[in-house]
Residue, then its C-alpha position, 0 to 999 in steps of 0.5 A: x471703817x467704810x470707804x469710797x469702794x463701799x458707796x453702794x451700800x452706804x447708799x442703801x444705808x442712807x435712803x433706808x435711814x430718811x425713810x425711818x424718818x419720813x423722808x423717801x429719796x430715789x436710788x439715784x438721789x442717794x448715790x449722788x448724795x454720798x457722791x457729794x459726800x466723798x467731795x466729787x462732782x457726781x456718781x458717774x465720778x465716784x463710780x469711775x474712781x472705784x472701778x480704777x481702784x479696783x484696777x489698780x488693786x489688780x496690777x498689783x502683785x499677790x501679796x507673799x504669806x507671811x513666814x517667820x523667815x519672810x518679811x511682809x509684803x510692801x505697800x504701794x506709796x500713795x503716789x503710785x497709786x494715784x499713778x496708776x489711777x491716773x495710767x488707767x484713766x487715760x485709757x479708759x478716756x480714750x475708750x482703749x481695750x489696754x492699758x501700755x507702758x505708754x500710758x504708765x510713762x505718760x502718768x509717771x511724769x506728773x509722779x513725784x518721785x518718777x519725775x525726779x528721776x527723769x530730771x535727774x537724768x536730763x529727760x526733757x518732761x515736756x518733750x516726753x509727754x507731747x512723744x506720749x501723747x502722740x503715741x497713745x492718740x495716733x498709733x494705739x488706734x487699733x486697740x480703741x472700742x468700737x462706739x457705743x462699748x461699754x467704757x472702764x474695761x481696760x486691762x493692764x499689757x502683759x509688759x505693763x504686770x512684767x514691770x510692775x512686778x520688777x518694781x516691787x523687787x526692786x524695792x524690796x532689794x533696796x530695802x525699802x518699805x514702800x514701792x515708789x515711782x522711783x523703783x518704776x524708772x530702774x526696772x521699766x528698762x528692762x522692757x527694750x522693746x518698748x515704745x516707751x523705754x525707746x522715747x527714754x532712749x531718744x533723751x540719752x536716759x539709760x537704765x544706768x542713769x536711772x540706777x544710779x539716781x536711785x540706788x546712789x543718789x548721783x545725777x547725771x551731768x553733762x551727758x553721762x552719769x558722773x562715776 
């Protein structure tokens, strides 16, 4: 069955399909008739979201081959997805060559189960999100494209691969099926130099925090994680 990433040629199928019957649309009529048709506002929309797709299917590490010994590579929750989508999107709107850890904290605070973690550990969201911001908009300056360069080229940091990688062992530690933004929060630590892991710093959040959210399901309370 068919996709959203299989929109040109649903396209083609469709202008081919009205000329059988009399009726001939253009090119650009047809892909924004399929556009319509996946419920979003224009082409231009559809094709951003299957360039970001394509992205995000990158960012993700290669699947293991399967052996009898081996169990089968996890899957990407939903939400994590829409996460580093969402990640890519902000670089891509701001015309940067990258995409940092910056930008994937930045997403993480609207994912559901990242969030959790941060509230879990006393992070003020807003706070968070208003220092991201900043980041992003006023010292990435030097990784924004010249005017007039082609949009939706932005590549994942080596950081940003170093911690998703991380994520999915980290899961897969846990036992879990699928990775979530949860398993982002234990092991985006791991990055000390990072911009991002030091504005999680600012809030008192640590890597202890984080893991004992995760890993024990204890908050932390009043300043420290309770034992």
């Amino acid at each position: 069955m068919r996709d959203f990433r299989d929109a040109k040629a649903m396209a083609h199928t469709l202008r081919a399909l009205l000329a059988d019957h009399g009726v001939t649309i253009s090119n650009s009529q047809s892909l924004e008739l399929i556009a319509k048709a996946f419920g979003v506002a224009d082409w231009n929309t559809l094709a951003a979201t299957i360039r970001a797709s394509s992205r995000v299917e990158a960012a993700k590490p290669p699947a293991t081959i399967e052996t009898p010994i081996r169990p089968q590579a996890l899957r990407f929750a939903t939400e994590l997805e829409r996460t580093l989508q969402r990640a890519l999107g902000y670089s891509d709107a701001r015309r940067q060559q990258y995409t940092t850890l910056e930008h994937f904290l930045l997403a993480l605070i609207d994912d559901a189960d990242a969030s959790r973690v941060m509230l879990a550990c006393a992070v003020d969201l807003a706070v968070l999100r208003q220092d991201l911001t900043d980041y992003i908009d006023n010292e990435l300056q030097a990784i924004v494209v010249e005017t007039g360069a082609s949009s939706g080229g932005t590549r994942l940091t080596a950081a940003f691969q170093r911690v998703m990688q991380r994520t999915e062992a980290h899961a897969e530690q846990m036992g879990q099926q699928e990775v979530t933004g949860a398993n982002v929060m234990v092991v985006i630590f791991a990055e000390r130099l990072s911009p991002a892991v030091r504005r999680l710093h600012n809030q008192d959040m640590t890597a202890e925090d984080a893991a004992y959210m995760v890993e024990r399901g204890i908050a932390k309370r009043d300043g420290a994680a309770a034992p």
